[in-house]
C-alpha positions, 0 to 999 in steps of 0.5 A: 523519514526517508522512504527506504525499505528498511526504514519503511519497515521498521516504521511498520514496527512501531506503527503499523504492528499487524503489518509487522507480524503478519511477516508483510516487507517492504522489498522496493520503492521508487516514484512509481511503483512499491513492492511488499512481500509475505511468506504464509505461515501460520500466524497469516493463514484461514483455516483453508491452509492459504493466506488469510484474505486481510494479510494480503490487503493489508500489503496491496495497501501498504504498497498503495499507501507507502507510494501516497506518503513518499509523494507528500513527504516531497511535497513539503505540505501537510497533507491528509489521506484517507481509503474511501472505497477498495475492492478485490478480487481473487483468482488462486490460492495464496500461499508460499511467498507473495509479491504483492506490486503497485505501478500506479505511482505517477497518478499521485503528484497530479492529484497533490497538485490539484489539491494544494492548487483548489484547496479541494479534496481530490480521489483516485484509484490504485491498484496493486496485484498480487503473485505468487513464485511462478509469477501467477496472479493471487489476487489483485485489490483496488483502493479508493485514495483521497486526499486532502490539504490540512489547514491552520497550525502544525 
């Protein structure tokens, strides 16, 4: 798959359907950091008229996840992973339209290095935030990736 945020998203469609629906996008993608953005409506609020807590981890993941997966389709190995741990936190409302961004994209090739190197597991953490139109901080969610070389037959 090419990492393109059309493709992404239209892979989002056939296997990731809770991301679809809930309006998550992927808008940018590079070597070192993802965009995603989503609009509350109806289908993602809590009864607190903003953005249900999950939509907005479901994106800060996918921005995280989407930057993993371009990294071992370029590796050309066959590469596991896996959140071990997230946390978050939230400092505003969200509502309107959120952007949510990762920059943490250079921490990936060293840690697929190391495990194709060791053979061994390897784990870091990523993080990406969440604003709203005015550029103020919604929420900001950090994510425990590990990683890991498969074995044996494809």
């Amino acid at each position: 798959m090419e990492f393109t945020p059309q493709k992404l998203n239209t892979f989002t469609f056939f296997k990731l359907p809770s991301v679809w629906w809930s309006g998550i996008r992927i808008t940018k993608i590079d070597s070192s950091h993802a965009q995603a953005r989503v609009k509350h409506r109806w289908i993602n609020q809590n009864p607190f008229q903003s953005m249900f807590w999950a939509v907005q981890g479901m994106a800060a993941e996918l921005t995280t996840g989407v930057l993993i997966m371009r990294e071992i389709k370029q590796s050309g190995e066959r590469i596991s992973m896996l959140v071990a741990h997230n946390k978050a936190s939230f400092t505003k409302k969200a509502t309107g339209v959120i952007t949510f961004t990762c920059t943490d994209g250079s921490k990936i090739a060293d840690a697929i290095t190391q495990a194709i190197e060791t053979g061994e597991g390897q784990t870091f953490w990523m993080k990406s935030v969440g604003t709203d139109a005015l550029g103020d901080m919604v929420s900001e969610f950090d994510f425990e990736w590990t990683i890991k070389l498969k074995r044996g037959k494809v």
